[in-house]
C-alpha positions as CSV (number, residue, x, y, z in Angstrom):
1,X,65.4,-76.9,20.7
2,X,64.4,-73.5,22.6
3,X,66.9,-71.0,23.6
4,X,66.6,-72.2,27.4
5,X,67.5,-75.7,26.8
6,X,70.4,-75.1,24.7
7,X,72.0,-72.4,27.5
8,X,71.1,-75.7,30.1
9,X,72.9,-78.1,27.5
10,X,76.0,-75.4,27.4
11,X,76.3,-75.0,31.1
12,X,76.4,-78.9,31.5
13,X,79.3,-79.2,28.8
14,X,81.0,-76.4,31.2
15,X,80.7,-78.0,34.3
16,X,81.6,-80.9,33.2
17,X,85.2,-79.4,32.5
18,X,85.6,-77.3,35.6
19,X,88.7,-77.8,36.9
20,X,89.6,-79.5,34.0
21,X,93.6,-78.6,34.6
22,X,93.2,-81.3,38.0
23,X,90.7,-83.6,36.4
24,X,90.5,-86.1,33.6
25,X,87.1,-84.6,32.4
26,X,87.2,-81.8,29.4
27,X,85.0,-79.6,27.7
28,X,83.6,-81.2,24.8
29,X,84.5,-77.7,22.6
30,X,82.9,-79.7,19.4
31,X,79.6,-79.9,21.3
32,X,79.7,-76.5,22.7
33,X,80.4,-75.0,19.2
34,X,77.4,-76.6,18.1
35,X,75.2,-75.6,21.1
36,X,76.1,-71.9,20.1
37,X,75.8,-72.0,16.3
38,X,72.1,-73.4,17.8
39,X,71.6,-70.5,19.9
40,X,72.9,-68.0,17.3
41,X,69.9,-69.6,15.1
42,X,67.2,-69.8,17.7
43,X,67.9,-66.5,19.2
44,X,66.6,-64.4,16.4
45,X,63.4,-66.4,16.4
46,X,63.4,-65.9,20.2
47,X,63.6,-62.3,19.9
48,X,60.8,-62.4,17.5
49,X,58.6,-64.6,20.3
50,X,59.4,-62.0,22.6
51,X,58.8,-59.4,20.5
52,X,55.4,-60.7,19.9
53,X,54.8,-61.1,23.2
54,X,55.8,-57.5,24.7
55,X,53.1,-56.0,21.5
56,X,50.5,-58.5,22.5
57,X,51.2,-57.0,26.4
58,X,51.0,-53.6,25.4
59,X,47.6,-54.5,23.3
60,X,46.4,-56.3,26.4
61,X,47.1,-53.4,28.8
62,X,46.0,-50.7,26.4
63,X,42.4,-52.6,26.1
64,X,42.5,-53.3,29.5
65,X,43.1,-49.6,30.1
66,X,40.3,-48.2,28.0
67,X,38.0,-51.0,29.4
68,X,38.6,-49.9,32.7
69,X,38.6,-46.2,31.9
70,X,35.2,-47.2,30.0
71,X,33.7,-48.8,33.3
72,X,34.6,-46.0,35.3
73,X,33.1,-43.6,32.9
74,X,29.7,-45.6,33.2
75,X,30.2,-45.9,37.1
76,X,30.5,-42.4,37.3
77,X,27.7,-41.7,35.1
78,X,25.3,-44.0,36.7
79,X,26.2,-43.2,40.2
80,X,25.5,-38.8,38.6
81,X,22.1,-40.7,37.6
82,X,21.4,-41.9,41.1
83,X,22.7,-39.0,43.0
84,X,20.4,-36.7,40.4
85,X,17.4,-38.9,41.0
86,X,17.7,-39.1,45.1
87,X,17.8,-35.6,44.4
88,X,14.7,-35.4,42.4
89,X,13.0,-38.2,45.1
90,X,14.3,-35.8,47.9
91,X,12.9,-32.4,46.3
92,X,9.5,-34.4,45.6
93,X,9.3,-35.5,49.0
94,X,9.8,-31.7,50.4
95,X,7.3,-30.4,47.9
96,X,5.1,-33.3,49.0
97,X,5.2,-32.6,52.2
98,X,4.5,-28.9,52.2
99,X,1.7,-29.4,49.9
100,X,0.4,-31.8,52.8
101,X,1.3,-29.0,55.1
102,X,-0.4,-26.4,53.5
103,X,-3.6,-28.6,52.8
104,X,-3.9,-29.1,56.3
105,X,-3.6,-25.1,57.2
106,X,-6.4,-24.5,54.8
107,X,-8.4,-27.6,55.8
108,X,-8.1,-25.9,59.9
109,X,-9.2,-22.5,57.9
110,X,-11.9,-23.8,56.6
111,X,-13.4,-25.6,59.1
112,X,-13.1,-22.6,61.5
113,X,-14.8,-20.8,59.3
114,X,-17.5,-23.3,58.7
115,X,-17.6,-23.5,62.4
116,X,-18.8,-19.9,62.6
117,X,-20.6,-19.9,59.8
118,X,-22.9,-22.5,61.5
119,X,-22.6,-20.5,64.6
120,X,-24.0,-17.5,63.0
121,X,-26.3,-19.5,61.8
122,X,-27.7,-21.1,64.8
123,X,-27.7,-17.8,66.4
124,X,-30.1,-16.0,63.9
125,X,-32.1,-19.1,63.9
126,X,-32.0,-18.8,68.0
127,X,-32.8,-15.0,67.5
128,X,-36.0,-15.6,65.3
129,X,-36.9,-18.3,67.1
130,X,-37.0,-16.5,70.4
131,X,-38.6,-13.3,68.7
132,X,-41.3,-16.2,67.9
133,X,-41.7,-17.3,71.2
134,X,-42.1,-13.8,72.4
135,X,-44.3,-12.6,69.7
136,X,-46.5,-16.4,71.2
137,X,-46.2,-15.2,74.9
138,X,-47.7,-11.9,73.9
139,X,-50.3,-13.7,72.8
140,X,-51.0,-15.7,74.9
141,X,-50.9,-13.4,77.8
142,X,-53.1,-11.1,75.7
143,X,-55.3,-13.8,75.2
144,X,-55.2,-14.5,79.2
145,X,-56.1,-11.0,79.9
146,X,-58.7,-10.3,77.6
147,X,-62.2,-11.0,78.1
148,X,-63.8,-9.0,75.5
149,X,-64.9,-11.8,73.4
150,X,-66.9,-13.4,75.8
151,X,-67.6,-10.9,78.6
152,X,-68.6,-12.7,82.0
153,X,-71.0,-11.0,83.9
154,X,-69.4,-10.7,87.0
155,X,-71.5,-7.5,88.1
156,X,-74.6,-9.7,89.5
């Protein structure tokens, strides 16, 4: 019998006598001598159970504590991970995008200066070509002018 049923069994014998001077009913002493001898016996091995049970709570609690602590260890860790690589992503993106930034500075340089270089080009070419068309005008209005190849007799 546990400890609980024999403290039930000894409150019923004590009821049962209550107000024993003004009823018939009395407390079975007998009985309730045994129901404590019982206790006396069960108690140690209660305290032992109980015992048991307050080490097997602390054992719980402590692993439950250095799981916990454990999981917040690797939470923190892993969120130092995440912050570190939307850092990294972050810094990439800036370097990114002043590399883009930069490669489209040089790319308007460059294509100015190609547009002038053509332009220079197209201007000497103009030049020549219109010191051509000179030196062909001369000679052709030379040509126009001149009869000395084949003189006309105009004298008649």
């Amino acid at each position: 019998m546990d400890v609980l049923q024999i403290i039930e069994e000894l409150e019923e014998e004590f009821s049962k006598g209550k107000n024993f001077l003004f009823s018939k009913r009395s407390v079975n002493l007998e009985r309730c001598a045994e129901l404590v001898d019982e206790l006396k016996r069960s108690l140690p091995t209660a305290l032992q159970e109980a015992r048991y049970v307050l080490t097997q709570k602390d054992k719980i609690l402590t692993q439950a504590k250095q799981t916990a602590d454990k999981t917040i260890k690797e939470a923190n860790l892993r969120a130092e991970q995440l912050v570190s690589q939307s850092e990294l992503v972050k810094k990439t993106e800036e370097e990114t995008a002043e590399m883009i930034n930069n490669a489209n500075k040089r790319c308007t340089q460059l294509y100015g200066v190609t547009r002038e270089n053509i332009d220079r080009l197209l201007k000497s070419l103009e030049d020549f070509l219109i010191n051509d068309i000179n030196v062909v005008r001369s000679n052709r209005e030379q040509l126009n002018n001149s009869n000395t190849l084949f003189p006309t007799n105009k004298k008649k």
